[in-house]
N, C-alpha and C positions, 0 to 999 in steps of 0.2 A: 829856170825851174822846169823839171819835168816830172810830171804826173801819169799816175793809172791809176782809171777809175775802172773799180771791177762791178759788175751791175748796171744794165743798161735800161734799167726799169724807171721809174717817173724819178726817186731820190736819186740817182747815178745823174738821169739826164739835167736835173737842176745843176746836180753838184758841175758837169761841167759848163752849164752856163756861166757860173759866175766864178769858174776859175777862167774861162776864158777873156773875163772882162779884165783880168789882170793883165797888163802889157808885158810885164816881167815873164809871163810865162811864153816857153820855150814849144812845147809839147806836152800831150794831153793824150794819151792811148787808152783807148775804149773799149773794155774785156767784158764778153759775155759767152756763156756756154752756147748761145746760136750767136754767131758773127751775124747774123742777118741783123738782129737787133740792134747790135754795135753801129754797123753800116746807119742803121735809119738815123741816129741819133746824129751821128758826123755831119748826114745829108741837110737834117734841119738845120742846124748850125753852119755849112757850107765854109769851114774854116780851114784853111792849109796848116794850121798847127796840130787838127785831129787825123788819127789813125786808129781802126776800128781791126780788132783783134777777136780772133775765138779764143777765148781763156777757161779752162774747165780744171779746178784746183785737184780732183782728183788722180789726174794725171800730173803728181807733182815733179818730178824732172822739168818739165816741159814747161809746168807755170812757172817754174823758177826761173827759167831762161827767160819766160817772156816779159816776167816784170825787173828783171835785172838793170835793166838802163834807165831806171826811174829811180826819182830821188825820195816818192812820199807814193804812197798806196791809199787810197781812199776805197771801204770795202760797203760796196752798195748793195749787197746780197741779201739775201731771207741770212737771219739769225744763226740757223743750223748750221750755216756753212761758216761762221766768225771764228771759234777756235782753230780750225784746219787753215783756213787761211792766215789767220795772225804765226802760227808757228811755219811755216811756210814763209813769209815776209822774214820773221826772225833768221830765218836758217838761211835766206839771201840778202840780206843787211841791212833791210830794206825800211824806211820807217812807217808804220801804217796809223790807220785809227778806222775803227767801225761806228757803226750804226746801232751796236746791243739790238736789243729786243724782249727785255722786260724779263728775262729767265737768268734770272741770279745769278742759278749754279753757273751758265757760262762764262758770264763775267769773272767768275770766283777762276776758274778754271782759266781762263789767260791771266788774269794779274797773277797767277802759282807761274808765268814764261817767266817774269820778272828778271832771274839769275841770268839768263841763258841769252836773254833781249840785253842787259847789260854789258855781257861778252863781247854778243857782235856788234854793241856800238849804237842799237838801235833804240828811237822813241816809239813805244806802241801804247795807244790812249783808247780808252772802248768804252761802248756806253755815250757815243756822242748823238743821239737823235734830238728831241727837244724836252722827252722824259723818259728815262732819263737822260740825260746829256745836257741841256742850255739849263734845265731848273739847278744839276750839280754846280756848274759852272758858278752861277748864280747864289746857290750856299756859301761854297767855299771861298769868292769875294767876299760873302757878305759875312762871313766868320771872322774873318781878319781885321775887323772894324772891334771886336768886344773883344777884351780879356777873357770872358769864359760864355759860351755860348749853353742857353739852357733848352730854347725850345726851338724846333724848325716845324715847320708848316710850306706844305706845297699842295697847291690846288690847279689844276690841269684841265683843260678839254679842250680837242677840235668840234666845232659845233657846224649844223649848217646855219645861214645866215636869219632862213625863213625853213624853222622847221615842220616837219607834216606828219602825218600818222601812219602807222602804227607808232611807231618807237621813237618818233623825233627827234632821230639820228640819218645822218648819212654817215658810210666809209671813207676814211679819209687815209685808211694803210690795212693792212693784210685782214682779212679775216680771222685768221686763225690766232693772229696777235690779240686782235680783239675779245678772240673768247678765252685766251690763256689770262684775260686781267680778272674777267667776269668769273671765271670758274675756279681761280686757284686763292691761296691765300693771302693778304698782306703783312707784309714786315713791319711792323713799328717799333720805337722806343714809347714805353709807357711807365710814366714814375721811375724812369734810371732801369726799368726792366726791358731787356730789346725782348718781343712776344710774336705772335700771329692770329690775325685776326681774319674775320669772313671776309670774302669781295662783297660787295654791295651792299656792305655792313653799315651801319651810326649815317645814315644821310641827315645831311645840314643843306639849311638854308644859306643860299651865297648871292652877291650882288655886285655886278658890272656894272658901269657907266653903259646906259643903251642897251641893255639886258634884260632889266627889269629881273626878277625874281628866279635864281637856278636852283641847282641840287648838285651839293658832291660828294661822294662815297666811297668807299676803300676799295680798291683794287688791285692785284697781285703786281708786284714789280718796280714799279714805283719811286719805291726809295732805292733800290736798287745799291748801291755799295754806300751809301750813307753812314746805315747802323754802323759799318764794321770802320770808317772814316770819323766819326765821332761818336764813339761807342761813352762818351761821358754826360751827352744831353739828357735833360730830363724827361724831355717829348720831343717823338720826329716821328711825324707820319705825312702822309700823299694820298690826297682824294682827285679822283677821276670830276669833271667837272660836264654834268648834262641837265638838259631841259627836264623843268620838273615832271616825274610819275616816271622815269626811265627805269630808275634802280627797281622797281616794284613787278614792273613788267618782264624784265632780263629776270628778276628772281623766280615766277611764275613760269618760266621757260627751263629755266635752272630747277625747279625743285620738279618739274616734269622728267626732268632727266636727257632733256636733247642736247644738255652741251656737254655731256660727260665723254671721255675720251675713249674710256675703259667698257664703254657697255657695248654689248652687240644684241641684236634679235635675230631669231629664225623667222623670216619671212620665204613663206614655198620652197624652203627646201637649201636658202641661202643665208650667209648671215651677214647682217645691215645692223652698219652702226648708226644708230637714229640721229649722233652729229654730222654725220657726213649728209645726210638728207636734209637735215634741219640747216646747213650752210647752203646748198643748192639751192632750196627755198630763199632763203634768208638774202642772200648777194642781191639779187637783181631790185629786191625791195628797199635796201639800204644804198644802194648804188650812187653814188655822187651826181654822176651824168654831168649835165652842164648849171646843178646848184653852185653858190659860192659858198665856200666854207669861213670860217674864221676860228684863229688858236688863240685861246685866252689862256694866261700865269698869270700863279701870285703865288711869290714865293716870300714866307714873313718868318723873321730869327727874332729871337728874344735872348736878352742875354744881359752883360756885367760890364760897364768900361769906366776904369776909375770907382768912382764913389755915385755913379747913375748906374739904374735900369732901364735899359733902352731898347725898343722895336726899332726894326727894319727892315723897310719893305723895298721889292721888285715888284712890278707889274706892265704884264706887255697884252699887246692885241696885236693880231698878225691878221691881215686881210689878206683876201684873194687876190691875185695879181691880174688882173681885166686885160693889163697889155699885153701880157703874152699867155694869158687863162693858164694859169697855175695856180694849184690850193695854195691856201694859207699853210697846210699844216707839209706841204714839200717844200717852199720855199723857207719856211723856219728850218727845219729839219735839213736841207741841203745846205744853206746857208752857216749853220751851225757845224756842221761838221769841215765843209768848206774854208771855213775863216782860220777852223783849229789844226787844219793841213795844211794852211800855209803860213800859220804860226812856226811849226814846225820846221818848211821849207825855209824859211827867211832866219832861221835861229832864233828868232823871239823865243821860241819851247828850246833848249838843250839837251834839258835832264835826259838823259840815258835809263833806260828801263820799263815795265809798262805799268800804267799810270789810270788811275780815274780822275775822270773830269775834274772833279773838287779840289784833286791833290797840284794839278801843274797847269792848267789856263790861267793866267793872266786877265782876272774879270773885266778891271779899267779896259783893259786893251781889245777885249772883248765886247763889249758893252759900246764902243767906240766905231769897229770893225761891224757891227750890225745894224747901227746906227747909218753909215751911212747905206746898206744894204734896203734901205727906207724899216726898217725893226727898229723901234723907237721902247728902249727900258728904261721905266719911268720909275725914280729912287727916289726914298724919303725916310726920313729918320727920326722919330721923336724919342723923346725922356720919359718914360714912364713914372721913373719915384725918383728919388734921391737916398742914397742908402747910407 
């Protein structure tokens, strides 16, 4: 098997962590717009299977040539860059799977390559981070269990372990991702109507083993291609999962106007978007540093099998990795996208065309493949009525 991972950023360097732990694999080529980066990641790893590449999609001839000898594309970039790249992969034959990034329209916008990815033969899957990406994964096994599915429920958050104030959050991925959940709208199904509701909207009480007492609330993205994958449920929404008074305070920021995208001020004579300032403040206070983080899901289907109504739950807890100090919320995240690339690689995935998570991972096989990654998804089923 031979791989490129494009993105040499903390998801890239996991993802080739644990492709390297596979013995089957042949080569690993490490593409980032500074080679210097690429180089660093190789040097940690110190393996004779990696080679470290400057890869800049922009210059498409060239990336084409240079991911030509690779059998699967793993695309570890910021978001913006996943349309350009998937159709790129497609027009060299190449099979890929990104990381999404919680902005719909793009996703919408590669699953429309579908025809063209069929053509040249290739599997392209998107939307694989841990939401969306491991919670779809997770529906769509857990669909297959009922004749007709009515309600999906997913509840998400990377938290820190020991949170502290202000915000009682730490960053666990981009900023910017961050405030596109907090400031835009979410997608739901409600009563058989798909709609759009506020970020930070309806907070509920929610409860961990070892948690004690959360909060989780609506945030843009989320469901991400769900609505238009089971466009027959009666309820399906996705709440962001944080320590309680979080959503109250983001909103209080929010209805100040610093996360808005669109605004600018005259300050002396120049104009200053007050989120571009309110991120510069904002990073170094949320900054991870050397806290541990932890990713908590719970993803629960309601639905029809036979002549029962029956629940069905997921639930995982992803700790920080102490051995080699990696987040929880990269090692899920690398992990997830990792296992579903070399689904791919091995033929477990076939289907030809590009694909959301829900529609073509193999959740058994999934769920098995993370398991031994030490991701432990904890399943359970009850009978609610009898109909």
């Amino acid at each position: 098997m031979r791989f490129f991972v494009l993105g040499a950023g903390l998801m890239g360097k996991e993802a080739v962590r644990d492709l390297l732990a596979n013995p089957e694999m042949e080569e690993v080529l490490v593409g980032d717009l500074e080679e210097s980066r690429a180089l660093q990641v190789c040097r940690q790893f110190n393996d004779s299977r990696l080679k470290a590449v400057q890869a800049d999609p922009s210059d498409r001839e060239r990336f084409i040539r240079t991911i030509a000898n690779s059998d699967v594309l793993i695309n570890a970039t910021v978001y913006t860059l996943n349309e350009t790249v998937a159709k790129l992969a497609i027009q060299a034959g190449i099979h890929a799977v990104d990381l999404g990034g919680n902005v719909n329209e793009i996703a919408h916008d590669i699953l429309a390559l579908d025809e063209e990815a069929k053509r040249k033969g290739v599997t392209y899957i998107t939307e694989l981070g841990v939401a969306p990406g491991l919670t779809n994964i997770l529906v769509g096994y857990g669909a297959s269990k009922f004749d007709a599915v009515e309600t999906v429920q997913l509840r998400v958050g990377g938290l820190p372990k020991v949170p502290e104030p202000p915000l009682e959050y730490n960053q666990v991925y981009s900023i910017e991702g961050i405030l596109y959940q907090y400031e835009g709208e979410a997608t739901i199904i409600r009563d058989g109507v798909k709609q759009s509701v506020p970020a930070l909207s309806e907070v509920e009480e929610i409860h961990f083993d070892g948690f004690g007492r959360l909060e989780a609330f609506h945030t843009a993205g989320g469901t991400s291609t769900l609505p238009d994958t089971f466009p027959a449920v009666r309820h399906l929404d996705y709440k962001t999962i944080r320590y309680p008074g979080h959503a109250q305070k983001i909103q209080l920021l929010s209805d100040l106007n610093l996360m808005r995208e669109d605004l600018s001020v005259e300050i002396n004579g120049q104009d200053v978007r007050p989120r571009d300032v309110f991120t510069k403040v904002l990073q170094p206070i949320i900054a991870l540093g050397d806290k541990e983080d932890v990713v908590l899901v719970r993803v629960l289907l309601e639905g029809v099998k036979g002549h029962n109504r029956l629940r069905h739950e997921f639930e995982l807890q992803t700790d920080y990795d102490r051995e080699n100090s990696v987040t929880a919320m990269a090692c899920s995240t690398a992990y997830s996208i990792s296992v579903v690339a070399q689904m791919i690689a091995t033929g477990l995935i076939d289907r030809k065309g590009v694909f959301a998570p829900e529609q073509i991972v193999p959740g058994a096989n999934f769920i098995e493949e993370m398991k031994k990654r030490g991701v432990s998804i904890l399943e359970r089923q009850t009978v609610i009525n009898t109909i």
